[in-house]
C-alpha positions in Angstrom: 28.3 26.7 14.5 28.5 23.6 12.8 25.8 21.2 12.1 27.1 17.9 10.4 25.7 16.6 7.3 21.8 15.7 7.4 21.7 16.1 11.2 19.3 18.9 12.2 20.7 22.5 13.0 17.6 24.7 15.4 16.7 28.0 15.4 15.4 29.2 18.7 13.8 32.6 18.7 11.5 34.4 21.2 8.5 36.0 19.8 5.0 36.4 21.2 3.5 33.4 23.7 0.0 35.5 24.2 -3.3 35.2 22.2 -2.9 32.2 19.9 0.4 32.0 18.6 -0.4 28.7 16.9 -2.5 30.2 14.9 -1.4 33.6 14.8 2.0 33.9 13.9 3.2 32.2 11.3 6.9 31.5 10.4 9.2 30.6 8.0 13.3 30.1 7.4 15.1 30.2 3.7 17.9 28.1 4.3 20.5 29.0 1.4 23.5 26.9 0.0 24.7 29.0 -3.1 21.9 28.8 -5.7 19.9 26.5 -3.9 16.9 27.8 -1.4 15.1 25.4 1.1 12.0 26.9 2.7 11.2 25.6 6.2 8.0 25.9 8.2 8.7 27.2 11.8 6.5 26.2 14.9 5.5 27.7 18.0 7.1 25.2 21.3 5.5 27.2 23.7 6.8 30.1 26.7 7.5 32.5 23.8 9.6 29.7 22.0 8.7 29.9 18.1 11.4 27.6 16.6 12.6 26.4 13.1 14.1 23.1 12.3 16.4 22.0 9.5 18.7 19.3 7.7 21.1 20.4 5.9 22.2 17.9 2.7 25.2 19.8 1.2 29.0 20.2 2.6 29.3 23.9 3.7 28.0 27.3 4.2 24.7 27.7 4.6 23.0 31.1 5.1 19.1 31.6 6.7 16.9 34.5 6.8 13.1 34.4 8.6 10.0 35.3 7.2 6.9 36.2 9.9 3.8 38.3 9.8 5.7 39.1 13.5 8.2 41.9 12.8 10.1 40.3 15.8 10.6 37.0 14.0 11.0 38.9 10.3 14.1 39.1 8.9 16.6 37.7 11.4 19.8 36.3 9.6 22.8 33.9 10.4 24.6 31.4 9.0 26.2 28.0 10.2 28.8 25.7 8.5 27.7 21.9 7.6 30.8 19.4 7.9 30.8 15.6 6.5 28.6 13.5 8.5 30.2 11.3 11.5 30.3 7.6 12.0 26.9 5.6 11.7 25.2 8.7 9.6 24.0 7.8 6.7 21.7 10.3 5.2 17.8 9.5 5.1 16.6 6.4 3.9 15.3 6.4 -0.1 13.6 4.0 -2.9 16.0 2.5 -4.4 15.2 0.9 -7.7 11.5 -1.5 -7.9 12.7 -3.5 -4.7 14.6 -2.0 -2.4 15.9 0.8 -0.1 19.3 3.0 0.4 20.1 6.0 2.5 21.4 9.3 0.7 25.1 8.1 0.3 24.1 5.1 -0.8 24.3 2.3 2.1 21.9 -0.2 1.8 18.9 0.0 3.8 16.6 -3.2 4.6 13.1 -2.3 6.5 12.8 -5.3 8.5 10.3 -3.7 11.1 8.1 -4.3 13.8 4.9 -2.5 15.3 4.9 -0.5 18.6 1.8 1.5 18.2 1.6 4.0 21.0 4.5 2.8 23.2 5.6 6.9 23.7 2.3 7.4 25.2 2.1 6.5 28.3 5.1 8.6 30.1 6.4 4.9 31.4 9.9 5.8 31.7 11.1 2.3 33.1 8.5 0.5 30.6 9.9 2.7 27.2 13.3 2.2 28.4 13.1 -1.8 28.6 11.4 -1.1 24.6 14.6 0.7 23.6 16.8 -2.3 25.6 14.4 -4.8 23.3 14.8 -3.3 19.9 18.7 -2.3 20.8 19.0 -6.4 20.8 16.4 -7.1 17.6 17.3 -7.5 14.3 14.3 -5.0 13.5 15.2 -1.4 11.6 12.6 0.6 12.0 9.2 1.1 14.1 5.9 1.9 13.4 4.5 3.8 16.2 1.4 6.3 16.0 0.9 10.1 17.1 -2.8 9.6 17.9 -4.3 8.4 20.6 -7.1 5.6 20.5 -10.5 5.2 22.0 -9.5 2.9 24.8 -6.7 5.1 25.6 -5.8 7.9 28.5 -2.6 8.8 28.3 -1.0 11.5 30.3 -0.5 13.7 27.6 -2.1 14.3 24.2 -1.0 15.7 21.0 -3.6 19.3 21.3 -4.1 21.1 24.5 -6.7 19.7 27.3 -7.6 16.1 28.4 -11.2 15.5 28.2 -13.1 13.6 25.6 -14.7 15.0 22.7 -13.4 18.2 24.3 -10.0 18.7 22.6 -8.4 22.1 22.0 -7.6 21.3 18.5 -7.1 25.4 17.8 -3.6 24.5 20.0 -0.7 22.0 20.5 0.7 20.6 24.0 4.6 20.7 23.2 5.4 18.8 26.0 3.6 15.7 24.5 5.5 16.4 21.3 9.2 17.5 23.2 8.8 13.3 24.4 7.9 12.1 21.2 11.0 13.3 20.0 13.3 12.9 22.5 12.2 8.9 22.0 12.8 9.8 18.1 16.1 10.7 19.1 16.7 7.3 21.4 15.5 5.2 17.7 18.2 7.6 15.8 20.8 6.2 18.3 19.9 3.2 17.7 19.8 3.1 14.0 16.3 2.6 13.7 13.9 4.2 11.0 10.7 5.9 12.8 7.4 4.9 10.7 5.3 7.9 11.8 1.3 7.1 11.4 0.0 10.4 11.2 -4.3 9.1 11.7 -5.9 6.0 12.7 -9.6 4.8 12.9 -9.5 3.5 16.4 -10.8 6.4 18.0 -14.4 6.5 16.9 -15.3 9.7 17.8 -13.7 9.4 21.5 -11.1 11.9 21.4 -12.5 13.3 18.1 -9.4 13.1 16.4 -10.5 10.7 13.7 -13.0 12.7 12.1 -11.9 16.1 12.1 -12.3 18.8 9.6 -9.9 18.8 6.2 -8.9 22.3 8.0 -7.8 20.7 11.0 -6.3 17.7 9.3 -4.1 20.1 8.0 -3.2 21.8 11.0 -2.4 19.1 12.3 0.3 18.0 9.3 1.9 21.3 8.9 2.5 21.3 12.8 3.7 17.7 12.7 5.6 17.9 9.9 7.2 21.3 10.8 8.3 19.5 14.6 9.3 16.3 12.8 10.6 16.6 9.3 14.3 17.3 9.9 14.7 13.7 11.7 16.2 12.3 9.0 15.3 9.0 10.1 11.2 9.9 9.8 8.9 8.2 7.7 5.3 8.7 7.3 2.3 6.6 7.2 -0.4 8.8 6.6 -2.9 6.3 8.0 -3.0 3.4 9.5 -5.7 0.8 8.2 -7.0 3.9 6.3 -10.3 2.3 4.8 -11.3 1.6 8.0 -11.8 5.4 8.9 -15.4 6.0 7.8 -14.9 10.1 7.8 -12.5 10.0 4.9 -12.8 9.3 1.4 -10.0 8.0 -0.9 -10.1 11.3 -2.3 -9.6 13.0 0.7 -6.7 10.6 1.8 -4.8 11.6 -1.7 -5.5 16.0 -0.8 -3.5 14.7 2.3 -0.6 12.5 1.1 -0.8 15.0 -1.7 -0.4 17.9 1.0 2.8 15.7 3.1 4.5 16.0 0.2 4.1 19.6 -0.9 4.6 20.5 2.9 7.4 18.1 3.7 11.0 20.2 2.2 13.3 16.8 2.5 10.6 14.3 0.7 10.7 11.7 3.6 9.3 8.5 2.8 5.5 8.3 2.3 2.8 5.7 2.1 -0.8 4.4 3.3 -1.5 1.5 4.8 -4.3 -0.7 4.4 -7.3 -2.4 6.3 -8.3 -6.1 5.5 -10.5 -9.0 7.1 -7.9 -11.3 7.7 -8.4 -14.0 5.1 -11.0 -13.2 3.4 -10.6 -9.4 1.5 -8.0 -6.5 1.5 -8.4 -2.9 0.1 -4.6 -2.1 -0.8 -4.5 1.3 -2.0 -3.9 2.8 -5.2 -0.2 2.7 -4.9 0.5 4.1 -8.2 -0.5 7.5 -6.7 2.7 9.6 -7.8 2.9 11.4 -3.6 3.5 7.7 -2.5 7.0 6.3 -2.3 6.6 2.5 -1.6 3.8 -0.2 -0.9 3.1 -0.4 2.9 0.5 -3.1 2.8 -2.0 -5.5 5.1 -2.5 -8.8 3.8 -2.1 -12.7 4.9 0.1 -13.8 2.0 3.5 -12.5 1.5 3.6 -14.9 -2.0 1.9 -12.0 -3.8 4.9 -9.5 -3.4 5.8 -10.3 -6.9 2.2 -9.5 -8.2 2.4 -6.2 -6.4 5.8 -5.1 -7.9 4.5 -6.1 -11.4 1.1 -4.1 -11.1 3.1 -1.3 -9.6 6.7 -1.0 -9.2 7.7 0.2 -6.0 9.1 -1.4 -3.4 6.8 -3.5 -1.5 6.2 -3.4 2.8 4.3 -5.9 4.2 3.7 -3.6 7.3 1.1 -5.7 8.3 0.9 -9.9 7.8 -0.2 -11.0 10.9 1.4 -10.8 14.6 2.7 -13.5 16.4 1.0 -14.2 20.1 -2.3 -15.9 21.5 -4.8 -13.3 21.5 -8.2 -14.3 20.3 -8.4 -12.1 17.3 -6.9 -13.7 14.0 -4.7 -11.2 13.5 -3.0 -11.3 16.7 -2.5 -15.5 17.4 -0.2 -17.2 14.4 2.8 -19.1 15.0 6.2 -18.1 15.1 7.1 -20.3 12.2 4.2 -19.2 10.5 4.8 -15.4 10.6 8.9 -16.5 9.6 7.4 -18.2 6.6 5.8 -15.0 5.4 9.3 -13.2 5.8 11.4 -15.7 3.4 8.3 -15.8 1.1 8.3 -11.9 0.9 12.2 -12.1 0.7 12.8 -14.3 -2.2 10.6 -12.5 -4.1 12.6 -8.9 -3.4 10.1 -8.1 -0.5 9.6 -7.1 3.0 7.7 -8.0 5.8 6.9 -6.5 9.1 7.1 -7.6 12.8 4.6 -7.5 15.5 3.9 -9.3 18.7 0.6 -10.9 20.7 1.7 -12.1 24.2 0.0 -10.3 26.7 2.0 -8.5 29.3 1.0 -9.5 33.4 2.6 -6.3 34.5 1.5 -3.7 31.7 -2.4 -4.8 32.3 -1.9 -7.6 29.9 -1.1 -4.9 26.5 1.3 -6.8 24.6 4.2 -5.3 21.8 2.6 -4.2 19.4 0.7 -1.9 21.7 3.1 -0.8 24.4 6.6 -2.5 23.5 8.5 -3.9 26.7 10.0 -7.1 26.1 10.1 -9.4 22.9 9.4 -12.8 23.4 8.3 -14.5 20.4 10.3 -17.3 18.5 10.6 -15.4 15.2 12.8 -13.1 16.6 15.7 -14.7 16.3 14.9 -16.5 13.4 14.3 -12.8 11.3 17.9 -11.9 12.5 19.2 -15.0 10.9 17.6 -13.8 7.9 18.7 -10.6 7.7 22.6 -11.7 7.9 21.6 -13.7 4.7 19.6 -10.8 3.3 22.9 -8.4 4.0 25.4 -10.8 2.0 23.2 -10.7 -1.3 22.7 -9.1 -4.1 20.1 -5.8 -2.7 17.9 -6.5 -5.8 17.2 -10.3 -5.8 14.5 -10.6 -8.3 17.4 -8.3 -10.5 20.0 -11.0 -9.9 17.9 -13.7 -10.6 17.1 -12.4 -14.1 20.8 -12.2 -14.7 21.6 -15.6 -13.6 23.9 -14.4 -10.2 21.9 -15.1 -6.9 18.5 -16.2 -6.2 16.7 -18.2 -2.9 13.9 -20.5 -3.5 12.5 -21.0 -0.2 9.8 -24.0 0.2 8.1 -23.0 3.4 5.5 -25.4 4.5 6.3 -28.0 2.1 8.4 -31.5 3.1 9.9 -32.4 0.2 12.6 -35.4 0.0 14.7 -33.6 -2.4 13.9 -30.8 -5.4 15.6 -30.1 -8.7 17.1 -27.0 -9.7 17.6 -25.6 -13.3 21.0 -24.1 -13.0 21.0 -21.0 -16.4 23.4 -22.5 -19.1 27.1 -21.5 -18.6 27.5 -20.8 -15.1 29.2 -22.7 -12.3 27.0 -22.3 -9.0 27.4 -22.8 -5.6 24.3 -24.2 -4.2 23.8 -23.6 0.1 20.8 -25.6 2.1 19.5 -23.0 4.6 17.3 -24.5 7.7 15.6 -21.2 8.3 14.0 -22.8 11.2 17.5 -24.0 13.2 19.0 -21.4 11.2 21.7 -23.5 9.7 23.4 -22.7 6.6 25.4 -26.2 4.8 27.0 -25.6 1.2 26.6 -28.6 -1.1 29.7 -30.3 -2.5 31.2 -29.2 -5.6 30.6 -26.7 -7.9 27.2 -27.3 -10.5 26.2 -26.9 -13.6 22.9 -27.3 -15.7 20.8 -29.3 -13.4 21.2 -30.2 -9.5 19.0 -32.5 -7.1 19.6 -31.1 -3.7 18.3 -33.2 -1.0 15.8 -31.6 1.1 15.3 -34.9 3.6 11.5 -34.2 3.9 12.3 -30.9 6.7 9.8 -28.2 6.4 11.4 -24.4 6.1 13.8 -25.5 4.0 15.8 -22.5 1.5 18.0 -23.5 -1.3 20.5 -20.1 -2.1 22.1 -20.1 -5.1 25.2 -18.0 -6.1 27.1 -18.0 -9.4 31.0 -18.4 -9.3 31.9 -17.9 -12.8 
């Protein structure tokens, strides 16, 4: 059998379906490349099926061997060969430097996302399909998208066993809730997309009784997910959504879980929290310095702090959360698209990145809108962010970096209408100087090359950019 590089080889074994096996048998694989050993956590998929998942992230032969308190599942053996990856597989996605991101061999990766919070959870086959048609066409590269359920929800199918409120079996897992969350994991892959996995919210308040359950079952909970899950190289996790929010959990208990991901987790997918605020008026970003998180995925109005972020702690910087385009009545949910476009350019010529989300209610989904269900974009920042990211994929994929050194920078003047601006050009350089209308999404190069100082005429248009890109 061969498995290609960092694409996901199963072992499917049959072993005891009676009793509690999610709680009773436990299972392991040692996956072994010469000297190296990767332990994997197996889980039980129901019918008898107790299965283990893995990526492989080395050329050749690797060799597994099981490990259960079921002599059934003990001790069974094989091998498989893993060949070079194929077109359009790029390894998982990583930190790269203070700024930015890269998958494993190295291609750049830029998290230009978008929010689609439970749009897997309603078995709407014609409805998740449209999503998929919608993203196929976006500019965006990866989703946020929740494994809970909230309050106001009923969905067909739930992560544990039964369907009433309050009345969860959280002692056992439906599979066939978690065999269509990944099969719409797979559909992302396909498409290139990153999957931002938020592992608890706050929205259920008490409902389902999945937001205040026991460290115990917390952890249940991960080890299952993460067993199902991790070997999508394309996973990320959000440990919480709007974490500060949940009243159950302390800050302290949010770090024995990100701590816990990490341990758990045998590839070291991408991990952060994400953070409540009144819109406007306070935040609680978390403690980002915490050494189990891997970038900043933050909630805040003003993407002109991203340099003030990096400099208090330097990781990359995710502004999952700024505000959504649309007209619903909450402030969150009812800002321009020009607006939510100025919080992108802000974020991006400071080496940052913003987030996605969308407000327009839906007539034939009961009025739910993107951010909840997905379906069709319609906002008028859409095409406005894929202008941007062309721009963002022919520089430098550390601005801030190349500023310093005098190579590349934007300065971006958002709201302002000036007539024309002067730019200090570092001593020695010739520079080509470009007016961007991020708003048309015109790009016009100024005559000549320049040196020293340059007045570049602005004409008094908001949304204006000025890009800047040494020649010698």
């Amino acid at each position: 059998m061969t498995v290609e590089r960092w694409g996901l080889h199963e072992l499917r074994l049959t072993g005891p379906g009676t009793g509690n096996p999610y709680t009773e048998v436990r299972l392991r694989a040692e996956f072994r490349h010469r000297n190296r050993v990767v332990p994997v956590d197996g889980f039980y998929d129901g019918e008898g099926r107790h299965v283990v998942r893995f990526s492989p992230d080395r050329v050749g032969t690797w060799f597994w061997v099981t490990r259960s308190n079921v002599p059934e599942l003990d001790g069974r053996r094989g091998s498989f060969e893993c060949v070079p990856p194929g077109p359009g597989n790029h390894g998982p996605v990583r930190v790269s430097g203070a700024h930015g991101f890269a998958h494993a061999d190295g291609t750049r990766h830029l998290p230009l996302g978008t929010t689609c919070y439970h749009w897997t959870h309603y078995a709407d086959e014609e409805h998740e399909e449209r999503t998929l048609r919608s993203l196929a066409g976006s500019p965006f590269t990866k989703v946020r998208m929740c494994l809970l359920p909230t309050r106001d929800m009923a969905p067909p199918m739930l992560p544990f066993a039964g369907d009433t409120p309050g009345r969860l079996d959280k002692t056992r897992f439906n599979p066939a809730f978690f065999a269509h969350f990944e099969r719409r994991l797979r559909d992302l892959l396909a498409l290139g997309i990153q999957a931002d996995v938020i592992l608890f919210h706050p929205y259920d308040r008490g409902h389902w009784g999945v937001d205040d359950m026991t460290p115990e079952q917390d952890r249940f909970l991960l080890r299952y997910t993460l067993a199902r899950l991790a070997a999508f190289r394309h996973v990320w996790w959000s440990l919480a959504n709007e974490y500060d929010f949940n009243r159950a959990k302390t800050v302290e208990d949010w770090d024995r879980l990100g701590r816990y991901v990490q341990r758990k987790d045998p590839y070291q997918r991408l991990r952060s929290i994400h953070n409540g605020t009144r819109m406007y008026v306070y935040e609680r970003i978390y403690d980002f310095t915490r050494p189990w998180i891997t970038h900043q995925s933050i909630q805040h109005w003003d993407a002109r702090l991203t340099a003030d972020w990096v400099a208090a702690c330097p990781k990359p910087v995710v502004i999952d959360e700024i505000g959504y385009e649309g007209v619903v009545d909450r402030r969150w949910g009812n800002i321009t698209g020009r607006a939510l476009l100025r919080q992108f350019w802000h974020a991006a010529a400071a080496g940052g990145f913003v987030g996605h989300g969308e407000c327009y209610p839906d007539p034939s989904r009961d009025g739910s809108a993107w951010i909840s269900r997905g379906g069709s974009l319609r906002g008028e920042s859409v095409p406005r962010i894929a202008f941007l990211r062309r721009l963002l994929e022919e520089g430098p994929a550390d601005i801030p970096g190349a500023r310093r050194r005098g190579e590349y920078w934007l300065e971006y003047f958002g709201e302002r209408a000036h007539a024309f601006r002067e730019v200090e050009l570092p001593p020695g350089g010739a520079y080509r100087i470009e007016l961007i209308d991020t708003w048309d999404m015109t790009v016009t190069e100024l005559a000549g090359v320049h040196r020293g100082r340059a007045r570049v005429a602005l004409g008094g248009r908001q949304d204006m950019a000025v890009r800047i890109r040494r020649t010698r």
